[in-house]
N, C-alpha and C positions, 0 to 999 in steps of 0.2 A: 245645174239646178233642175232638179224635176219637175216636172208640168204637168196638167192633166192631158190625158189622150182628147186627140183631136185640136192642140194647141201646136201649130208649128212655126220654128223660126225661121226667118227669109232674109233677113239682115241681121249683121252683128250686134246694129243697136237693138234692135229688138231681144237679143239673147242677153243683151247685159242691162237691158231694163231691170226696173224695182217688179214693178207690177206684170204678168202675161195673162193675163184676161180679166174681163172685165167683172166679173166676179170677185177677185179680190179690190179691186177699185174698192165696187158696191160695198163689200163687208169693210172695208176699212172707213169707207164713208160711214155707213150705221153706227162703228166704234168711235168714232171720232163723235157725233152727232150727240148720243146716251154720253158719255165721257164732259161735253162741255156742258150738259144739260143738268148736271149729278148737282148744280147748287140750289135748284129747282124742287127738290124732291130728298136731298140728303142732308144728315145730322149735321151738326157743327164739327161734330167729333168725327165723322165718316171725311168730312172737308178737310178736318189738321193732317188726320191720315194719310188722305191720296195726294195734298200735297207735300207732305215728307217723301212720302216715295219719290213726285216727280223730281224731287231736290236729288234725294239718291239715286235718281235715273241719270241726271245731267253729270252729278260727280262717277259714277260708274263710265257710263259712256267714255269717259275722259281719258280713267284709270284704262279701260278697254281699249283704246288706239294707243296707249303709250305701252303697255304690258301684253294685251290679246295681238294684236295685231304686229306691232313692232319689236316685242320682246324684251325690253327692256323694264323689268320686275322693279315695282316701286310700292314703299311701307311707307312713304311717307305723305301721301294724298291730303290726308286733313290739315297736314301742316299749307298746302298749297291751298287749300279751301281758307284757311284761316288768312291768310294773306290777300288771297281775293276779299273776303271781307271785311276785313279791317283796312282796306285800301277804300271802299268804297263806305266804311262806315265813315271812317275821317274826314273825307272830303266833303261830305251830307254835314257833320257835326261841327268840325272846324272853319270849313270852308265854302259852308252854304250851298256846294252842289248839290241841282236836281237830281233824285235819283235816276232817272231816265239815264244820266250825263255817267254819275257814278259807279251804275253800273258795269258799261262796258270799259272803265277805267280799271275798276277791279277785277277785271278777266283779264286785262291789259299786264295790270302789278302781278297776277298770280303768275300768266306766261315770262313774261322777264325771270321773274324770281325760278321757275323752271328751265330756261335758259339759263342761268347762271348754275343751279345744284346740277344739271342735265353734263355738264361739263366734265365729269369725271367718268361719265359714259363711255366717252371715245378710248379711255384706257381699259376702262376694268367690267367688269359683268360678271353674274351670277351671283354666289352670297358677297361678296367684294360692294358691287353693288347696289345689294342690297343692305346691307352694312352703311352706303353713305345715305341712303334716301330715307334709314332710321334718325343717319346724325344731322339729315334738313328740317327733319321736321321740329326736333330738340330744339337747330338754333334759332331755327322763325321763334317758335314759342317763347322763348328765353329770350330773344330781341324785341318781340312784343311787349312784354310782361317790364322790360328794362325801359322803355320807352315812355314812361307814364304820362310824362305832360304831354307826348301827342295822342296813347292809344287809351289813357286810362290804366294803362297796368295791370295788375289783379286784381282793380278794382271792378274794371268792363266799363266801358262806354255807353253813356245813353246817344241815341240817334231819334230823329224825325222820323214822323209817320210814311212810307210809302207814298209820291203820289204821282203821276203822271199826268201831267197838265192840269186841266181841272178835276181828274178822275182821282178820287182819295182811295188808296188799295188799305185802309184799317178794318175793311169786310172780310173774315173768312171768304168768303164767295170771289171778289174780286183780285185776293190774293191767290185764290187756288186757280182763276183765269188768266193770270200772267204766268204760274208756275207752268201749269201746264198748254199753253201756245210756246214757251221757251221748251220744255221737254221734247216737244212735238218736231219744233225749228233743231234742236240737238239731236236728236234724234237721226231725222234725214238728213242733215251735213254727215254723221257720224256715216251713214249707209253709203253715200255717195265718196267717202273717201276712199273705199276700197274701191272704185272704178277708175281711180285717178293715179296718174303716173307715183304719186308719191305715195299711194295707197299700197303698189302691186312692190313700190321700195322697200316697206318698212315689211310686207307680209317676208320679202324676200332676207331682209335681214334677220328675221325670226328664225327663219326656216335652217339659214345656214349666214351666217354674215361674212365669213371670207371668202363664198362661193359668191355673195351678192356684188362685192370689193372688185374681185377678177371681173365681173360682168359689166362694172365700169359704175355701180351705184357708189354713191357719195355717205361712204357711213357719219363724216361729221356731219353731214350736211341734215342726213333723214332722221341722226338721229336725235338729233336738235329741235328737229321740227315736230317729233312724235311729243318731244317734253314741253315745247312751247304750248301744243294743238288741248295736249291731253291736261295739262295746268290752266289754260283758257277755261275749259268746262269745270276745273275743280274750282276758279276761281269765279263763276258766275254763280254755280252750288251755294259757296261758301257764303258770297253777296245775298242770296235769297234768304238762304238762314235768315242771317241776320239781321233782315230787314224787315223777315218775320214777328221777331221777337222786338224790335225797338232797340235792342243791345245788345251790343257787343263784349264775350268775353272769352277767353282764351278754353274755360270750361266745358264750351260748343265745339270741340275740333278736340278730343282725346286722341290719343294714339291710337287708341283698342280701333276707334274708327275704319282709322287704314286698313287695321286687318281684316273687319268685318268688308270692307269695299271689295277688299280682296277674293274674301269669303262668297259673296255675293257674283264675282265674276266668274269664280269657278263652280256655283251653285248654278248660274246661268249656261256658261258654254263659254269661256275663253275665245275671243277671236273670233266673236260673233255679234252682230248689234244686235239682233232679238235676244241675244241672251243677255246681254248686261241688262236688258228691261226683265225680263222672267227673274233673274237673277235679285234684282233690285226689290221687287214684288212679292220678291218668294219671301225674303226673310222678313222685308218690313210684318208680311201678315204673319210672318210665328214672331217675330216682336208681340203682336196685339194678340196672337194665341198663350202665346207666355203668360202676358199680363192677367188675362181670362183665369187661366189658370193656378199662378201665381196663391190666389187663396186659398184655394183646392187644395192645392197639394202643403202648404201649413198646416192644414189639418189634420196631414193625412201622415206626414212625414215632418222630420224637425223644420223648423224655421229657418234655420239657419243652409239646408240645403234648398228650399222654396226661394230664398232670395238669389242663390245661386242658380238658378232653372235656366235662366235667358241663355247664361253663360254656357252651358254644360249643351242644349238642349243647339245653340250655335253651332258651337263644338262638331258636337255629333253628324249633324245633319253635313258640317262639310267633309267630317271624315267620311262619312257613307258617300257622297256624292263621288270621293278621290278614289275610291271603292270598285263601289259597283256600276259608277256612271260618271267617269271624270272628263268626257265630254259635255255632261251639261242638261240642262232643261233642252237647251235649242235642239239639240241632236236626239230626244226620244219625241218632240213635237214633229221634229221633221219626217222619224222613222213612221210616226201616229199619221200621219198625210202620207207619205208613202203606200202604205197601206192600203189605204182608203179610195185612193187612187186605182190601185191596183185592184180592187176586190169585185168579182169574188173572188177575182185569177190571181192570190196573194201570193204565189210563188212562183218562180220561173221556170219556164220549162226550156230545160237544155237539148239542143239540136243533136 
């Protein structure tokens, strides 16, 4: 990792720290500080926004340790979202659990339920694969949807208000305070995995996984655990939704989803936690640039392509990313510090 001059390392912990000077401490502090203060001073509408993102921060992050990191390519993420939430919408509606309880219940149901589809991993990879993480998400959906007198069906399930002890979360404002402390909490576990033995496993089965096999790494082992790790976040996601909304229904969790999540990771930077955030950020705001637009361009051009904009304008932006930067946001921010680091002596001079 790059540093600024005049920052030296003297022990290994110190080189595999998060933070090398206090300087980013400080800026991460001011961000954090503006970031929890935003229900202070921002719209209702600016609130529903940044907490959707955090939501698609927490499912991204997830998709990112089980596909960036590990390598194991998964289409089926909203099906795992949808099962984290429907596990904890049940037990709030059925079964009287606090959602406090509920919650990490349905991070619990989403990780199982990836343990179990994660199973076909050990044999097959690539579109094979990917092929089965399309056919998990069809049969959650269609096991939900069959299920009626517990999930509601096609009907969708109403659920209880949010609330944590005496704290009632029916505020925008105190809704977007638990999304984003859980973002924050996802976040840094996400960062700290790649320091961790099972971190440098799953990078290694990315990279080559019969070279990881010979080296004595446990491919059922890691890669079980990328699908448990990375379902856990798609299943506390999924729980936030719909805990959002009062209800639950299968109409929250499309396919198209998965690919956008996908879209998003490799908008961001693949196999990076700053990118699954940039990633997630990027698109939600051409989401809300779409919408901006959206009547603009009816005016301007048929209708019928205006309603199509989101889709096309998605589209696009990942083809160009796969283009001319299929490293990502995180890798032209990094190169933008690099830089700057470096300046005005921006290039090196060879001996």
């Amino acid at each position: 990792m790059a540093i600024r001059t005049g920052t030296f390392q003297e022990k290994y912990a110190q080189d595999m720290s998060i933070f090398h000077s206090r300087l980013q401490r400080g800026t991460l502090l001011v961000f954090l500080v503006l970031l929890f203060s935003g229900p202070f001073f921002l719209s209702d509408r600016m609130l529903t926004i940044l907490t959707m993102m955090g939501i698609s921060v927490i499912s991204v992050h997830g998709l990112n340790i089980l596909t960036g990191y590990c390598g194991q390519i998964s289409i089926g993420h909203a099906g795992f979202m949808a099962v984290g939430g429907y596990t904890s919408a049940v037990l709030c509606a059925k079964l009287g659990f606090p959602f406090w309880l509920a919650l990490p219940c349905g991070a619990l149901g989403a990780g199982i339920a990836g343990l179990i589809f994660g199973l076909p991993s050990l044999k097959i990879k690539g579109f094979y694969l990917i092929m089965a993480t399309i056919a998990a998400h069809f049969i959650i959906i269609w096991t939900i949807i069959q299920l009626h007198g517990i999930t509601g069906g096609a009907d969708g399930l109403s659920i209880p208000r949010a609330r944590i002890g005496s704290i009632s979360l029916n505020t925008k404002a105190n809704y977007f305070w638990l999304v984003m402390v859980l973002a924050c909490l996802g976040t840094l576990f996400a960062k700290n995995i790649v320091r961790t033995r099972a971190g440098r496993a799953f990078i290694a089965i990315r990279d080559n996984d019969l070279a990881a096999e010979v080296m004595g790494v446990s491919l059922w082992t890691y890669k079980l655990q990328a699908f448990f790790i990375g379902c856990v976040y798609a299943g506390v996601a999924g729980a936030l939704l719909i805990h959002y909304y009062s209800f639950a229904s299968t109409d929250q969790f499309p396919f198209m989803d998965s690919v956008w999540y996908l879209g998003m990771l490799i908008v961001g930077g693949m196999g990076s936690t700053a990118g699954a955030v940039f990633g997630a950020i990027a698109l939600k705001v051409l989401d809300e640039l779409v919408t901006v637009a959206g009547p603009v361009m009816s005016a301007v051009v048929a209708p019928q392509a205006a309603a199509s904009l989101a889709l096309i304008t998605h589209g696009l932006v990942i083809i160009i990313f796969l283009i001319f930067e299929p490293r990502g946001l995180h890798h032209r921010w990094e190169m933008i510090k690099t830089y700057f680091r470096l300046w005005p002596f921006s290039h090196e001079v060879s001996e």
